[in-house]
C-alpha positions as a Markdown table, in Angstrom:
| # | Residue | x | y | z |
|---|---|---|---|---|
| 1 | Unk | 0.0 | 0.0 | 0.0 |
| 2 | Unk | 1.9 | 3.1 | -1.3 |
| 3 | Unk | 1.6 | 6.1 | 0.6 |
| 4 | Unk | 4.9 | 8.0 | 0.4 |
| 5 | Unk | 4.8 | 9.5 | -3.1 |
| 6 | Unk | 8.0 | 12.0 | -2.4 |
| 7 | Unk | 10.4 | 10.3 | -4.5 |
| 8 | Unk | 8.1 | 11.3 | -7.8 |
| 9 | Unk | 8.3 | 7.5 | -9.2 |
| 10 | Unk | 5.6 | 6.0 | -6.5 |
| 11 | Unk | 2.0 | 6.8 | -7.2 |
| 12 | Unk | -1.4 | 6.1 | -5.8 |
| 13 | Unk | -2.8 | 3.2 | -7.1 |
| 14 | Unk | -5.1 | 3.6 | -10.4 |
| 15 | Unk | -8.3 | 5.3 | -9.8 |
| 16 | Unk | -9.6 | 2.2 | -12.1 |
| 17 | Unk | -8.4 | -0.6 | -10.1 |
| 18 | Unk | -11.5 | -1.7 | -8.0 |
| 19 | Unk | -11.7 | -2.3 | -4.4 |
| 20 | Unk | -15.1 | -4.6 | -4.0 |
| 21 | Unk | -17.1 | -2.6 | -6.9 |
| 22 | Unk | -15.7 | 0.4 | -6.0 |
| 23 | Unk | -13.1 | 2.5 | -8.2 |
| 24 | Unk | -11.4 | 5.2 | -6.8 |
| 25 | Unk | -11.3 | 4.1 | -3.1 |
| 26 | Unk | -7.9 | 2.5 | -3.4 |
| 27 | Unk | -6.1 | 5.3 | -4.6 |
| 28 | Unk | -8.0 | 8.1 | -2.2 |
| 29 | Unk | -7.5 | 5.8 | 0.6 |
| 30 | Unk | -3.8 | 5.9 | -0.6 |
| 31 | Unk | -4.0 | 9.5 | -0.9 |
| 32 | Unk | -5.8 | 10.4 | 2.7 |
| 33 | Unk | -2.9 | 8.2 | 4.1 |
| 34 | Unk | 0.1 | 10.1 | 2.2 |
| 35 | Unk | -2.0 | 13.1 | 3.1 |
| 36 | Unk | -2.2 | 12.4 | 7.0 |
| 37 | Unk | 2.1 | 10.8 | 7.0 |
| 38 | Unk | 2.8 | 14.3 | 5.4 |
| 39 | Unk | 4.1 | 12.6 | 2.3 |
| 40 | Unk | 1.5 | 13.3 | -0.2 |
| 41 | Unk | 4.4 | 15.5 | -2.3 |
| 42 | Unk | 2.4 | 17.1 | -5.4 |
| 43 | Unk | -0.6 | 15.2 | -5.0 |
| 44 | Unk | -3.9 | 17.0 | -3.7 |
| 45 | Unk | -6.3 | 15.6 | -1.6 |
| 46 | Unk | -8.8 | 16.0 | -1.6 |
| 47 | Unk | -8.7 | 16.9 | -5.1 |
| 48 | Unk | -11.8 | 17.5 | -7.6 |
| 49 | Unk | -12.0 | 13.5 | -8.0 |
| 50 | Unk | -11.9 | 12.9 | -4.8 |
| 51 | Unk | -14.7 | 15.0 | -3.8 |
| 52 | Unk | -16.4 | 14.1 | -6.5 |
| 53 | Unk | -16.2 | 10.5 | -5.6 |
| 54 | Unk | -17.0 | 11.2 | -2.1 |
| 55 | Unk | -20.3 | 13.1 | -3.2 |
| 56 | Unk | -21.6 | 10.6 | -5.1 |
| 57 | Unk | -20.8 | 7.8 | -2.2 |
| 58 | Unk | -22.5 | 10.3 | 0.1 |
| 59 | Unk | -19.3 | 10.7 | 2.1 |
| 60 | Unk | -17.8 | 14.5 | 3.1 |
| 61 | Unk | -13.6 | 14.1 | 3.0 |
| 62 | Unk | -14.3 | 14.6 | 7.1 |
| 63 | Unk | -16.3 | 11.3 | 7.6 |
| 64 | Unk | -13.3 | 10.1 | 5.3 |
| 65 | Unk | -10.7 | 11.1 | 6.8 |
| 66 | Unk | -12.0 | 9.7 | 9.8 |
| 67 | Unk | -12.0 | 6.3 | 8.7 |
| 68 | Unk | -8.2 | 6.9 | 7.1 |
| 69 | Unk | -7.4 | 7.2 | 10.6 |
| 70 | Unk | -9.5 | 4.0 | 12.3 |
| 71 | Unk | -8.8 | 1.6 | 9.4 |
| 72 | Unk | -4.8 | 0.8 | 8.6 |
| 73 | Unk | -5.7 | -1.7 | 5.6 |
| 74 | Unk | -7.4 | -2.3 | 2.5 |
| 75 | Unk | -9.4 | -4.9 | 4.2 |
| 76 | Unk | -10.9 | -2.6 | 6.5 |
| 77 | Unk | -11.2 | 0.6 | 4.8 |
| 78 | Unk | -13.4 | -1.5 | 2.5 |
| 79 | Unk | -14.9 | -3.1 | 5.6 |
| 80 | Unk | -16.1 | 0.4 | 6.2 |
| 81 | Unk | -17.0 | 1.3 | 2.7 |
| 82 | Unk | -19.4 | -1.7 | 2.3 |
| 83 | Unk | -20.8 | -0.8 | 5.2 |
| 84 | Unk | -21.0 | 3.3 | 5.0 |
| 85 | Unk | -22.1 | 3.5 | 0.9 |
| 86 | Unk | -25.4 | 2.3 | -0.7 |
| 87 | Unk | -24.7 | 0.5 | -4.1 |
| 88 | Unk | -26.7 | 3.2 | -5.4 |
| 89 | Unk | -23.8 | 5.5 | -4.7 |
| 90 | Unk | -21.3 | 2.9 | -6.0 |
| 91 | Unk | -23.0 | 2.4 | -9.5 |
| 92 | Unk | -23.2 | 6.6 | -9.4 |
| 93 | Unk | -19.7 | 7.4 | -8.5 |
| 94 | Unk | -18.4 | 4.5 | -11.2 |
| 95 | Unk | -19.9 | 5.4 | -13.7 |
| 96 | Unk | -19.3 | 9.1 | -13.3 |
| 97 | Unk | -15.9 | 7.9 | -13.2 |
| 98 | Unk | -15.6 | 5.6 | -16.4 |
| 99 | Unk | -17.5 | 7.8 | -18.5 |
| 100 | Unk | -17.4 | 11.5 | -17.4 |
| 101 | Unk | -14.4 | 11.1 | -16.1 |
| 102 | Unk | -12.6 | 8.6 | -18.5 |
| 103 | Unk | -9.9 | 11.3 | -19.9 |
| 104 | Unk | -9.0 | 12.5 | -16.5 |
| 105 | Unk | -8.0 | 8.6 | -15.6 |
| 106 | Unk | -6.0 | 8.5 | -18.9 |
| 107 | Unk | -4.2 | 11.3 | -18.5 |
| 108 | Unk | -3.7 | 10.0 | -14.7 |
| 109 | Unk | -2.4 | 7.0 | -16.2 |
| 110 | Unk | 0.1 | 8.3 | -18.9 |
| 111 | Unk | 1.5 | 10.6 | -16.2 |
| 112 | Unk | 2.1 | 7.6 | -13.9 |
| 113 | Unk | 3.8 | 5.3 | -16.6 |
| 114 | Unk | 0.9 | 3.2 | -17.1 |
| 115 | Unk | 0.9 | 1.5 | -20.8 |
C-alpha cells in the first residue's frame, strides 16, 4: 500500500483498479494516508475526483478522513466502505468515473507510466 509518493516515481494506485465494486477508493485511501504521514508531495487531496467520488458515495472528506485514521488496511477501509455507501452511490460514482471522467484517468495514467 503506497503512501509515500516524495520520490516522484511511486504513485497512488489507479483510480480504475476496483476495491469490492468500487473505483477510486484504493487510490483516495492511498491519498488520505500520504495526506495524513505528510508525504503526499504534489498530490492534492482531496482533489476534484476525490470529492467528487466522495459526493456521489454520500461521504464528506471529514467522515473520510476519519476512517483513514480507524482503518490501517485495504481490508478494512473496504470493511467500512461496504458498510457506509449504498450500491446506489457505488454504480453513481463508477460510472461518473468511467465515462465523465474517463480522460481524466488516462491522463492519470500516462502521467504515472501506465501502458
Amino acid at each position: 500500500m503506497p503512501t509515500d509518493f516524495r520520490d516522484g516515481k511511486t504513485f497512488p494506485r489507479r483510480g480504475r483498479e476496483p476495491a469490492g465494486e468500487a473505483l477510486w477508493l484504493l487510490r483516495v485511501f492511498d491519498k488520505g494516508r500520504a495526506a495524513a504521514a505528510g508525504t503526499i508531495h504534489d498530490y492534492m487531496y482531496p482533489c476534484s475526483m476525490d470529492r467528487g467520488v466522495m459526493e456521489r458515495w454520500g461521504v464528506t472528506p471529514e467522515e473520510f478522513d476519519a476512517a483513514v485514521r480507524a482503518h490501517a488496511s485495504d481490508a478494512e477501509i473496504l470493511r467500512w466502505f461496504e458498510a457506509r455507501v449504498p450500491a446506489e452511490g457505488v454504480r453513481a460514482a463508477n460510472a461518473w468515473i468511467t465515462n465523465d471522467k474517463a480522460s481524466n484517468l488516462d491522463r492519470q495514467d500516462a502521467e504515472e507510466g501506465i501502458a
